[in-house]
BATILO-287193 format. One record per atom (N, C-alpha, C, CB): residue number from 1; x, y, z. Coordinates in steps of 0.2 Angstrom, whole numbers. Glycine has a CB too. Example, Ala and Ser with C-alpha at 12.3 -4.5 7.8 and 13.67 -1.06 7.14 Angstrom:
2
i->1	xx->66	yy->-28	zz->39;
i->1	xx->62	yy->-22	zz->39;
i->1	xx->66	yy->-16	zz->39;
i->1	xx->57	yy->-22	zz->45;
i->2	xx->64	yy->-11	zz->35;
i->2	xx->68	yy->-5	zz->36;
i->2	xx->64	yy->0	zz->39;
i->2	xx->70	yy->-3	zz->29;
This chain:
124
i->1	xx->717	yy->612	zz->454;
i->1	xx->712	yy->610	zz->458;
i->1	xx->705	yy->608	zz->454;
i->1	xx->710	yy->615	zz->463;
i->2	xx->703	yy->611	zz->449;
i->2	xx->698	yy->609	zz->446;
i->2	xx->699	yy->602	zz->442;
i->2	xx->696	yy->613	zz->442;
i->3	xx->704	yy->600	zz->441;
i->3	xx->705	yy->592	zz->436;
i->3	xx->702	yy->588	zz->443;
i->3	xx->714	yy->588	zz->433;
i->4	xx->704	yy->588	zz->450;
i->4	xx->702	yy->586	zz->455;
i->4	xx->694	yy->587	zz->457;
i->4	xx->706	yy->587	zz->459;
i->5	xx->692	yy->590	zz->455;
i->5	xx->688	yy->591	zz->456;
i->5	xx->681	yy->588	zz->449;
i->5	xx->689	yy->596	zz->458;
i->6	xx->685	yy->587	zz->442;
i->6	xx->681	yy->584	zz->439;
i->6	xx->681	yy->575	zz->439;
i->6	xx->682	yy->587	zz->433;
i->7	xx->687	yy->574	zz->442;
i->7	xx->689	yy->567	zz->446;
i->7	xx->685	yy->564	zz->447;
i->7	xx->692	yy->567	zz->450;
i->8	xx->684	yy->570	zz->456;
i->8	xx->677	yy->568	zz->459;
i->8	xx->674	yy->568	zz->457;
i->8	xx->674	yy->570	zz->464;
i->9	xx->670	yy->572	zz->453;
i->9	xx->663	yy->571	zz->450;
i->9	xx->661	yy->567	zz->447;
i->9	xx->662	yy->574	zz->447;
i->10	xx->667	yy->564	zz->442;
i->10	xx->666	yy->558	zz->438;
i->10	xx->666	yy->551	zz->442;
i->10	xx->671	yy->558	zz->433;
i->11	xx->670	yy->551	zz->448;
i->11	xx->667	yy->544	zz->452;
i->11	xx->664	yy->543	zz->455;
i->11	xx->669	yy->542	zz->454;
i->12	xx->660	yy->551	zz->457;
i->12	xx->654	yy->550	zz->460;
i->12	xx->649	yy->548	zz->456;
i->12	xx->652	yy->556	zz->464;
i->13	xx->648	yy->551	zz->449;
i->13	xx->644	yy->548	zz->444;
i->13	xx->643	yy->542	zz->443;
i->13	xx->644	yy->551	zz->439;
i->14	xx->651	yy->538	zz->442;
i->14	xx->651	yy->532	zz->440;
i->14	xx->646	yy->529	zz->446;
i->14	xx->658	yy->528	zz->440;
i->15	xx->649	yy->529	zz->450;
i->15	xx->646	yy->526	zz->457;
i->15	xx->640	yy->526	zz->458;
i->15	xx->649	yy->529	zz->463;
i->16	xx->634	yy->532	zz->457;
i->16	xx->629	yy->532	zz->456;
i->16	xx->627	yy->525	zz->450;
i->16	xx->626	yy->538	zz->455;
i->17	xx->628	yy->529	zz->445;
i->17	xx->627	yy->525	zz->440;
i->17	xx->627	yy->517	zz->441;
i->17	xx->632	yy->527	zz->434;
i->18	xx->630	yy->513	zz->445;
i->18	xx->632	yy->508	zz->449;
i->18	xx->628	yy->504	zz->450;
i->18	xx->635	yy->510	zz->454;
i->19	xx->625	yy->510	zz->456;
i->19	xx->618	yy->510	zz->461;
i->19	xx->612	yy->508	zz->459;
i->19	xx->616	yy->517	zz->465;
i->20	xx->612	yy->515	zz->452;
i->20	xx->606	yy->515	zz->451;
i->20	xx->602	yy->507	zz->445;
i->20	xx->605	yy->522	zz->450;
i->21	xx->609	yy->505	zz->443;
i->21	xx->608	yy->499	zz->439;
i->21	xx->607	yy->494	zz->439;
i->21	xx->609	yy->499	zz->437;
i->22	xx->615	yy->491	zz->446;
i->22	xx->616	yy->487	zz->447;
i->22	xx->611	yy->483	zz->453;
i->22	xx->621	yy->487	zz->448;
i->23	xx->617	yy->487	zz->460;
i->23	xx->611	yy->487	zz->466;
i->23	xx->604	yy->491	zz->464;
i->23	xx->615	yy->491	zz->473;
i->24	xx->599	yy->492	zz->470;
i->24	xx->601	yy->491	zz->476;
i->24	xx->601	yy->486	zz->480;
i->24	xx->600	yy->494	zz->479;
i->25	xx->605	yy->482	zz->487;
i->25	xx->603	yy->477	zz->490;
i->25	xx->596	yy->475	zz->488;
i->25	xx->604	yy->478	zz->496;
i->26	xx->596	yy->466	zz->487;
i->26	xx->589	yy->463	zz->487;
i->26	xx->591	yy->458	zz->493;
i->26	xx->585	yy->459	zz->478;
i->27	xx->587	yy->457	zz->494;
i->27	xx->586	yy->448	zz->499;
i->27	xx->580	yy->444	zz->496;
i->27	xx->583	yy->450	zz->509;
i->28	xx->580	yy->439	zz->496;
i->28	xx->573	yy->435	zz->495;
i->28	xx->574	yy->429	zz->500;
i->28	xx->572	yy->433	zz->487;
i->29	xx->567	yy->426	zz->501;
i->29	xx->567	yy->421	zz->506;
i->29	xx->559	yy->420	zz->506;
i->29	xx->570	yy->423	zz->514;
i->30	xx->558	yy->413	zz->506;
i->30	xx->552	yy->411	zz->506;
i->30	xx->547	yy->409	zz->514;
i->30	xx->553	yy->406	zz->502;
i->31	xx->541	yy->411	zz->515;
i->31	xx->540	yy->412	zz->520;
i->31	xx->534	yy->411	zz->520;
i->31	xx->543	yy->417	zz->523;
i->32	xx->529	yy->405	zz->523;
i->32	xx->520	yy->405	zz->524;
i->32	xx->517	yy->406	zz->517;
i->32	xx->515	yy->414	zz->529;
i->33	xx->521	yy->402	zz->512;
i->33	xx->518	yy->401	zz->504;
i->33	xx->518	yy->407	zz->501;
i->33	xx->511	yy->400	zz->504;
i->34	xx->524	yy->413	zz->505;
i->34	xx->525	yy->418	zz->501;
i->34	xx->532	yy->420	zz->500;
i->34	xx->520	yy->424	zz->503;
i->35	xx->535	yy->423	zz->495;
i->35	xx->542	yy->426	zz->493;
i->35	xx->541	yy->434	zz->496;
i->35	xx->545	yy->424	zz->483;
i->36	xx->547	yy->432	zz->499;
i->36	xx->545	yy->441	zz->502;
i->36	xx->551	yy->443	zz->499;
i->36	xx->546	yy->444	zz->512;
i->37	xx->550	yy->449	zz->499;
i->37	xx->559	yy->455	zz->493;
i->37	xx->559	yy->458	zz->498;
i->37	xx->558	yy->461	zz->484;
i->38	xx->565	yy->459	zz->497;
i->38	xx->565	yy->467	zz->501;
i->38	xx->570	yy->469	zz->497;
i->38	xx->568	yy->467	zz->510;
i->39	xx->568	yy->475	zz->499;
i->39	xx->576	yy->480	zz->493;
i->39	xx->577	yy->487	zz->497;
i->39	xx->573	yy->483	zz->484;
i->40	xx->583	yy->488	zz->499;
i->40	xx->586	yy->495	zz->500;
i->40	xx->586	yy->500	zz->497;
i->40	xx->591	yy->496	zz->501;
i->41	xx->582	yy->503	zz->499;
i->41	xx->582	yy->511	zz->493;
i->41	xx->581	yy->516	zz->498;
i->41	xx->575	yy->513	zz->485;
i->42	xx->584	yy->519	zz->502;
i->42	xx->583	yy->523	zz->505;
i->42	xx->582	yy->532	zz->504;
i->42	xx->587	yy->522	zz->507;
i->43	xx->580	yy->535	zz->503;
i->43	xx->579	yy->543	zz->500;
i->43	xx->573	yy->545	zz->497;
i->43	xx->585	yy->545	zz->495;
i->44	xx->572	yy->540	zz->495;
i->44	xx->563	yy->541	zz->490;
i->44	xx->561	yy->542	zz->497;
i->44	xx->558	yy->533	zz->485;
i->45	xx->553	yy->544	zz->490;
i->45	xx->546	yy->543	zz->495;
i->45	xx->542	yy->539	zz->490;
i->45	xx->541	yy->550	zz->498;
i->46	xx->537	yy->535	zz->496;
i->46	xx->532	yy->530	zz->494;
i->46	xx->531	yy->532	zz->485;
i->46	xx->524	yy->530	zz->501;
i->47	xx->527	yy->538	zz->485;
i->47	xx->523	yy->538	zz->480;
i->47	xx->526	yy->540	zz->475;
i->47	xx->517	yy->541	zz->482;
i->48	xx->533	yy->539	zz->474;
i->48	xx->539	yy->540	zz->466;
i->48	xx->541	yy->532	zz->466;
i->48	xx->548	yy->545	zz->467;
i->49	xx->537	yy->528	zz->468;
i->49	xx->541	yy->520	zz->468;
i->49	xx->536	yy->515	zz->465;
i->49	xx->544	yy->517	zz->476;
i->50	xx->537	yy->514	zz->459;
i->50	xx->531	yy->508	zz->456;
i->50	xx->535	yy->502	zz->454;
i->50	xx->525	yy->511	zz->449;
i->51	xx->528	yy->496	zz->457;
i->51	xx->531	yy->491	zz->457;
i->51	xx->527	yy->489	zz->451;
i->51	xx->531	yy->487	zz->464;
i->52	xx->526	yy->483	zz->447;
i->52	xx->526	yy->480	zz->442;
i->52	xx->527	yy->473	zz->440;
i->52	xx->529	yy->483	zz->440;
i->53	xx->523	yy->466	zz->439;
i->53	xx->526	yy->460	zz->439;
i->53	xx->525	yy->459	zz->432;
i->53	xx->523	yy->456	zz->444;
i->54	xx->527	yy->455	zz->426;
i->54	xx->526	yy->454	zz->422;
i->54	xx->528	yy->446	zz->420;
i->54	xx->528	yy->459	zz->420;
i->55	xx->525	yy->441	zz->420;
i->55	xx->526	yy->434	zz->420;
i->55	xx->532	yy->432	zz->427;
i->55	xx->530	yy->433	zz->411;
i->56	xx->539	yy->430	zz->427;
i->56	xx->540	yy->429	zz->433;
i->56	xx->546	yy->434	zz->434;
i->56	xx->541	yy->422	zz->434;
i->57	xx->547	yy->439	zz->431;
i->57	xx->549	yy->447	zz->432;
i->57	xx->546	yy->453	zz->437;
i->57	xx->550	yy->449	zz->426;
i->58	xx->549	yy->455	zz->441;
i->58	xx->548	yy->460	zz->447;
i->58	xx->551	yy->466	zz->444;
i->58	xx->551	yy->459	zz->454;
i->59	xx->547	yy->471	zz->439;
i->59	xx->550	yy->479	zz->439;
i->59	xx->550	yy->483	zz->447;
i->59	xx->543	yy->485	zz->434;
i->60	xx->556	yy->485	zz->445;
i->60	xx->555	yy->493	zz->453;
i->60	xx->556	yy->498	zz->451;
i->60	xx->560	yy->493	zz->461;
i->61	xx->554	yy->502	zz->448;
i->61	xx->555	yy->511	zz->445;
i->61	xx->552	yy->516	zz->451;
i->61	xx->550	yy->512	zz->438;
i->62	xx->559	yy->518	zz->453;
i->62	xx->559	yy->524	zz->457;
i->62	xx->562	yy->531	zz->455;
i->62	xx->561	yy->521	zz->463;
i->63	xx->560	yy->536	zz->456;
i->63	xx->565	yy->543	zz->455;
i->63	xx->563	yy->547	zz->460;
i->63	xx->564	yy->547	zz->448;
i->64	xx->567	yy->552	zz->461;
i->64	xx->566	yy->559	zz->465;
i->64	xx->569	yy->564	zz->463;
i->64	xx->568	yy->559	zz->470;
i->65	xx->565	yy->570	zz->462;
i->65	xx->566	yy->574	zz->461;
i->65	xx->568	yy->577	zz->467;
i->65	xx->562	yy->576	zz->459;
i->66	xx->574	yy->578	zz->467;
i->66	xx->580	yy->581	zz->475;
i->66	xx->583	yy->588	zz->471;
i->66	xx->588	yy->573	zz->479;
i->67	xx->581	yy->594	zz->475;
i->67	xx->587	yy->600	zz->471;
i->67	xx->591	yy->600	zz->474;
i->67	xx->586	yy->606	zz->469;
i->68	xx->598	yy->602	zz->472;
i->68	xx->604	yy->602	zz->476;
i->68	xx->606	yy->613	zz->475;
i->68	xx->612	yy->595	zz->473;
i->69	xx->605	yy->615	zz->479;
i->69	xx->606	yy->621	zz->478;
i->69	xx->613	yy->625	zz->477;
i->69	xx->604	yy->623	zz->483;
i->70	xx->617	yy->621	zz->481;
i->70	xx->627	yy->622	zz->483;
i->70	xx->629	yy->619	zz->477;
i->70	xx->631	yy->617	zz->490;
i->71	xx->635	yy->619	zz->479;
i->71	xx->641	yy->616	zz->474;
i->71	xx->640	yy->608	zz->477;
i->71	xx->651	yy->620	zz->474;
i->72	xx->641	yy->604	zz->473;
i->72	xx->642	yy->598	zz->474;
i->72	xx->650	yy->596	zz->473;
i->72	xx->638	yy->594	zz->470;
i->73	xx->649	yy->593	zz->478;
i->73	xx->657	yy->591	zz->482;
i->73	xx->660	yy->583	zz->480;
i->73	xx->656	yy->592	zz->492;
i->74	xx->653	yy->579	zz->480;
i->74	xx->651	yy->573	zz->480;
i->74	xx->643	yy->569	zz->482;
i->74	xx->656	yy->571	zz->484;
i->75	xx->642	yy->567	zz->477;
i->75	xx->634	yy->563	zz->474;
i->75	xx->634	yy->557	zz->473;
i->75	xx->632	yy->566	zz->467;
i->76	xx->632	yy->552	zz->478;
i->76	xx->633	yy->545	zz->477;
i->76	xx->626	yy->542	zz->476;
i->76	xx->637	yy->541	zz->483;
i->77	xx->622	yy->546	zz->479;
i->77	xx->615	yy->543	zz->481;
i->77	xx->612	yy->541	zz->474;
i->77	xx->610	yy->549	zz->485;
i->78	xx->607	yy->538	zz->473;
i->78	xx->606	yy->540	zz->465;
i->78	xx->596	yy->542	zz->464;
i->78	xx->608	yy->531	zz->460;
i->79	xx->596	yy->546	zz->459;
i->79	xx->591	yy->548	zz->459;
i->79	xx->585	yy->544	zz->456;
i->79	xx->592	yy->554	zz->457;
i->80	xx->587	yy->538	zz->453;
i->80	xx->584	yy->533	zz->449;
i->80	xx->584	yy->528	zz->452;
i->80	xx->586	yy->531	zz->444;
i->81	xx->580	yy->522	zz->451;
i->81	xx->582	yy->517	zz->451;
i->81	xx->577	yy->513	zz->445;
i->81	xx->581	yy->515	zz->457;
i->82	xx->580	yy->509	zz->444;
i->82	xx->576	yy->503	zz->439;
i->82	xx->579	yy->498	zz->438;
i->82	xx->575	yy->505	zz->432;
i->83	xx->577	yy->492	zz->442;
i->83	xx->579	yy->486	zz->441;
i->83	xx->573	yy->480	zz->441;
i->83	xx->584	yy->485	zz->445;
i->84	xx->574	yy->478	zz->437;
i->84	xx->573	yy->470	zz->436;
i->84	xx->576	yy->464	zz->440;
i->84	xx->575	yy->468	zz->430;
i->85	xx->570	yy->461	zz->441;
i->85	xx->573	yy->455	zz->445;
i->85	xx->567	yy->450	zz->442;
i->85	xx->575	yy->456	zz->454;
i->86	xx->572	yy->441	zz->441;
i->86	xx->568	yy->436	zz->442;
i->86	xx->567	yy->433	zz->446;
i->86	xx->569	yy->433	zz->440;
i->87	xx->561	yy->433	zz->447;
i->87	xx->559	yy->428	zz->451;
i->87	xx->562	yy->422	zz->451;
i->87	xx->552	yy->428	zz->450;
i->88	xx->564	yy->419	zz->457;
i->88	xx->566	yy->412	zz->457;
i->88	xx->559	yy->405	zz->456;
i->88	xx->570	yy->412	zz->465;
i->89	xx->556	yy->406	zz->457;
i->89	xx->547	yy->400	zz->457;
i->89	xx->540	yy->405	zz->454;
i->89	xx->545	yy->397	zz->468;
i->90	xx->538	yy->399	zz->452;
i->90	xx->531	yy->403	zz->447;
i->90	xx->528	yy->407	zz->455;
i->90	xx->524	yy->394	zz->442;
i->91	xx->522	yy->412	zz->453;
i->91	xx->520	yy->415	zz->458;
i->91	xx->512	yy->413	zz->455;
i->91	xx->523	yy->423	zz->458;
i->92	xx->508	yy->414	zz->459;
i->92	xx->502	yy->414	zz->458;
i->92	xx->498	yy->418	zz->452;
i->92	xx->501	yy->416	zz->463;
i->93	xx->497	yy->416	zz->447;
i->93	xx->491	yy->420	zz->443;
i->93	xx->485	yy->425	zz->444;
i->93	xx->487	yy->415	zz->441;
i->94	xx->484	yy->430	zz->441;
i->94	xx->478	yy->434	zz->442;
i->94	xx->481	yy->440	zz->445;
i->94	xx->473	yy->429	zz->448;
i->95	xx->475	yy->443	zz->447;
i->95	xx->477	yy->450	zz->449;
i->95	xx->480	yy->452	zz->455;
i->95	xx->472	yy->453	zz->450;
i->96	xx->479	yy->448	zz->459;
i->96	xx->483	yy->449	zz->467;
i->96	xx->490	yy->445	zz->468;
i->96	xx->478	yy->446	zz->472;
i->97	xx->493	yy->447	zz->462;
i->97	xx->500	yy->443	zz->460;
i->97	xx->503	yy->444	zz->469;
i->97	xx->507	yy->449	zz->452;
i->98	xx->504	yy->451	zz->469;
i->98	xx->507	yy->455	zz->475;
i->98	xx->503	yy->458	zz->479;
i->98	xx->512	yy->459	zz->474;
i->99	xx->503	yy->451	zz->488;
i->99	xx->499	yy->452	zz->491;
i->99	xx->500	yy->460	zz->496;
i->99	xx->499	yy->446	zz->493;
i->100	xx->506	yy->461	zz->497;
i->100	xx->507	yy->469	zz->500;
i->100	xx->515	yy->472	zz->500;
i->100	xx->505	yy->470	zz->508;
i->101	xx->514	yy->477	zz->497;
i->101	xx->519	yy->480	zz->498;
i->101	xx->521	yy->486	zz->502;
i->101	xx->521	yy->481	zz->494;
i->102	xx->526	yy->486	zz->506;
i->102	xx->527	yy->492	zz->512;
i->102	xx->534	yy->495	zz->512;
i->102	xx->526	yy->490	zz->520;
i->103	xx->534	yy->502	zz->512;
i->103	xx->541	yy->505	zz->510;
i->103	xx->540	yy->508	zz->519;
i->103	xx->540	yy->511	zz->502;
i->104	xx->546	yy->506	zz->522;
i->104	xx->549	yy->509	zz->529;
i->104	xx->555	yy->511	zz->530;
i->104	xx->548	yy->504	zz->533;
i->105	xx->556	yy->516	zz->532;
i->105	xx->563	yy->516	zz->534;
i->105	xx->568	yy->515	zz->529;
i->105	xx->563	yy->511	zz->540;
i->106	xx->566	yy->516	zz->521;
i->106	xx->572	yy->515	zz->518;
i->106	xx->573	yy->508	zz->514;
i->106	xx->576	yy->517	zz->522;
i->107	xx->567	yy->504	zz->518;
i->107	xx->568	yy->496	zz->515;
i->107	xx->560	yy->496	zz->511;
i->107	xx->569	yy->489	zz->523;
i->108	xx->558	yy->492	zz->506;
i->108	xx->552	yy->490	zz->503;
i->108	xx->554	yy->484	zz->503;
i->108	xx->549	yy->494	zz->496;
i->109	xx->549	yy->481	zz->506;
i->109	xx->548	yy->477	zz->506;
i->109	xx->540	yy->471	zz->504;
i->109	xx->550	yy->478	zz->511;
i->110	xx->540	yy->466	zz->499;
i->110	xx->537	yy->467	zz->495;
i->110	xx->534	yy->458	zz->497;
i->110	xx->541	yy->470	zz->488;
i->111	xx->528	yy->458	zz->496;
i->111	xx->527	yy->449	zz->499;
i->111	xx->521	yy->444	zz->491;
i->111	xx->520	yy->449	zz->510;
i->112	xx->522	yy->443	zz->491;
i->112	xx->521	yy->437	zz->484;
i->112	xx->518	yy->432	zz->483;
i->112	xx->526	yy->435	zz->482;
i->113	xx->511	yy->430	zz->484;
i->113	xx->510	yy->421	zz->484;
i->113	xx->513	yy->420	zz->481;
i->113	xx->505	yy->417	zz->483;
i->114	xx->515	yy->409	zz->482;
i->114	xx->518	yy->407	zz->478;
i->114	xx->513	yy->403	zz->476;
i->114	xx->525	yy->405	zz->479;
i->115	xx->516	yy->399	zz->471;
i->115	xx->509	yy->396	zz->466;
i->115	xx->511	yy->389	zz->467;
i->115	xx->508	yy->399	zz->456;
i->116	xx->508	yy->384	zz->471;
i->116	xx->510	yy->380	zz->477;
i->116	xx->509	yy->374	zz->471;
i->116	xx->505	yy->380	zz->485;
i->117	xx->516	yy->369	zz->470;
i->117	xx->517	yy->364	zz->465;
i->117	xx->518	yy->358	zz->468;
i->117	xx->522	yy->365	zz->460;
i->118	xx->517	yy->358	zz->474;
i->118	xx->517	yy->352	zz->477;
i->118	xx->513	yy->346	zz->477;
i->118	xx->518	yy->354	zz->481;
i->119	xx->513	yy->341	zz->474;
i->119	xx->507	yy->338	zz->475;
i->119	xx->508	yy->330	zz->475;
i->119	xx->502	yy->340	zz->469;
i->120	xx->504	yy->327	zz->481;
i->120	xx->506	yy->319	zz->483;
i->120	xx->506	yy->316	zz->475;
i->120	xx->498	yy->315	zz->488;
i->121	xx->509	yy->311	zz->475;
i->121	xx->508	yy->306	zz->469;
i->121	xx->507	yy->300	zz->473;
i->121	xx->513	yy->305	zz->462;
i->122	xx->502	yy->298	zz->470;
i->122	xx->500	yy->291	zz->472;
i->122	xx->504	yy->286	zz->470;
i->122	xx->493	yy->290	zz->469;
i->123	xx->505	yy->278	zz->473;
i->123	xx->508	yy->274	zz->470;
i->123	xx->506	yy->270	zz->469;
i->123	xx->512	yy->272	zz->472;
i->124	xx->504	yy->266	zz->463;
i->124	xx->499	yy->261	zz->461;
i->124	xx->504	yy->254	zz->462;
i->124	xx->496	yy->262	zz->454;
C-alpha cells in the first residue's frame, strides 16, 4: 500500500507542478480600447497576488500559505503561481499601464489600455 500511495503523491505533485506553471486558464479579448485578462486562480487571497507589467509582458505571482494538518491523500491545487504572458498589442506608456484589476470569486480579472495605432492616411 504505501508504493500506492507514493504513486499518488507523485501525480498529484506532477499535476500541481502543471498548474502552477503552465496554466492557469487565461482568456483575452479586446473591449472599449482596452485588453481585459482574466485568469483562474481560485484559493488565494487578494493580497498574496501581484501583478507586474514589464514592456509588453504581464507577471502574475501568487502564493499561499495553506497548512494541511492530516495526511494528504491527494494535492492538486497549487500553492504558487508564476506566470508570464505576452501581451498580444503595444499597451499604453506611463504609469497607469493597468487601468484595474479585481480578484472575484476565484477569477482576476485585469483591464489594460491599449496604445491606439490607428491613424487616417491621407491620399494625395
Amino acid at each position: 500500500m504505501g508504493l500506492v500511495k507514493e504513486v499518488i503523491k507523485e501525480i498529484g505533485n506532477k499535476s500541481r507542478e502543471f498548474y502552477e506553471f503552465v496554466l492557469p486558464p487565461v482568456d483575452m479579448f479586446e473591449e472599449n480600447d482596452n485588453l481585459i485578462i482574466k485568469i483562474d486562480i481560485p484559493g488565494f487571497v487578494k493580497k498574496d497576488i501581484n501583478l507586474s507589467i514589464h514592456g509588453n509582458v504581464l507577471s502574475i505571482n501568487a502564493k499561499k500559505d495553506e497548512k494541511i494538518t492530516g495526511t494528504v491523500i491527494w494535492k492538486q491545487r497549487p500553492d504558487i503561481i508564476d506566470k508570464k504572458i505576452k501581451l498580444p498589442m503595444r499597451i499604453q506608456e506611463g504609469e497607469e499601464q493597468v487601468d484595474s484589476a479585481k480578484y472575484a470569486e476565484g477569477v482576476l480579472t485585469i483591464t489594460i489600455p491599449i496604445e491606439n495605432t490607428e491613424k487616417n492616411i491621407p491620399i494625395q
